[in-house]
C-alpha positions in Angstrom: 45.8 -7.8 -3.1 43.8 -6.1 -5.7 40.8 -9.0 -5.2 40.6 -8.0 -1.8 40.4 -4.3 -2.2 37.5 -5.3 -4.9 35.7 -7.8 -2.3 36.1 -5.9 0.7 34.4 -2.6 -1.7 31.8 -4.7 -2.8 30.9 -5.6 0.8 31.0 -2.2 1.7 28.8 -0.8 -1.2 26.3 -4.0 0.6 26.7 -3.1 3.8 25.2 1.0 2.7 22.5 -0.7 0.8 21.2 -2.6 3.5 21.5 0.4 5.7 19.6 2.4 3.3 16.7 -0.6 3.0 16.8 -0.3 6.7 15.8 3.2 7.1 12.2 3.3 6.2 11.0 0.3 7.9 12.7 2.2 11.3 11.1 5.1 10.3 7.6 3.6 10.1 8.0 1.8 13.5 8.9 5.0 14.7 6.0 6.8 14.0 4.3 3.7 15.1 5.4 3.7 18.3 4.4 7.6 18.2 1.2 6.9 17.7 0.9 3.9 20.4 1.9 6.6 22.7 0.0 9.5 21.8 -3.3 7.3 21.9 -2.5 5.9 25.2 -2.1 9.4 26.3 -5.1 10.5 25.1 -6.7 7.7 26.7 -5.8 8.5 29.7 -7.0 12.6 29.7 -10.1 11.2 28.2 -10.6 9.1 32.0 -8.5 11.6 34.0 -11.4 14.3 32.3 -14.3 11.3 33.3 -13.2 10.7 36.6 -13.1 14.8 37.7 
């Protein structure tokens, strides 16, 4: 019994590193997808602004 409590920490301590690795690359795609965005909209004023 006292393996398993020892495996199943040891997973867990795993399982917060990973989520911890995770973080920044969601972060940067975040901000990536941010920036898609705010380009496409000010693509669009720039033509709106063209066209009128």
């Amino acid at each position: 019994m006292l393996f398993l409590t020892d495996v199943d920490h040891v997973s867990f301590e795993k399982a917060n590193e990973t989520r911890q690795n995770n973080l920044p690359s969601a972060t940067v795609s975040l901000q990536v997808v941010i920036g898609l965005c705010k380009r496409k909209e000010t693509a669009a004023l720039k033509i709106k602004a063209a066209v009128s």
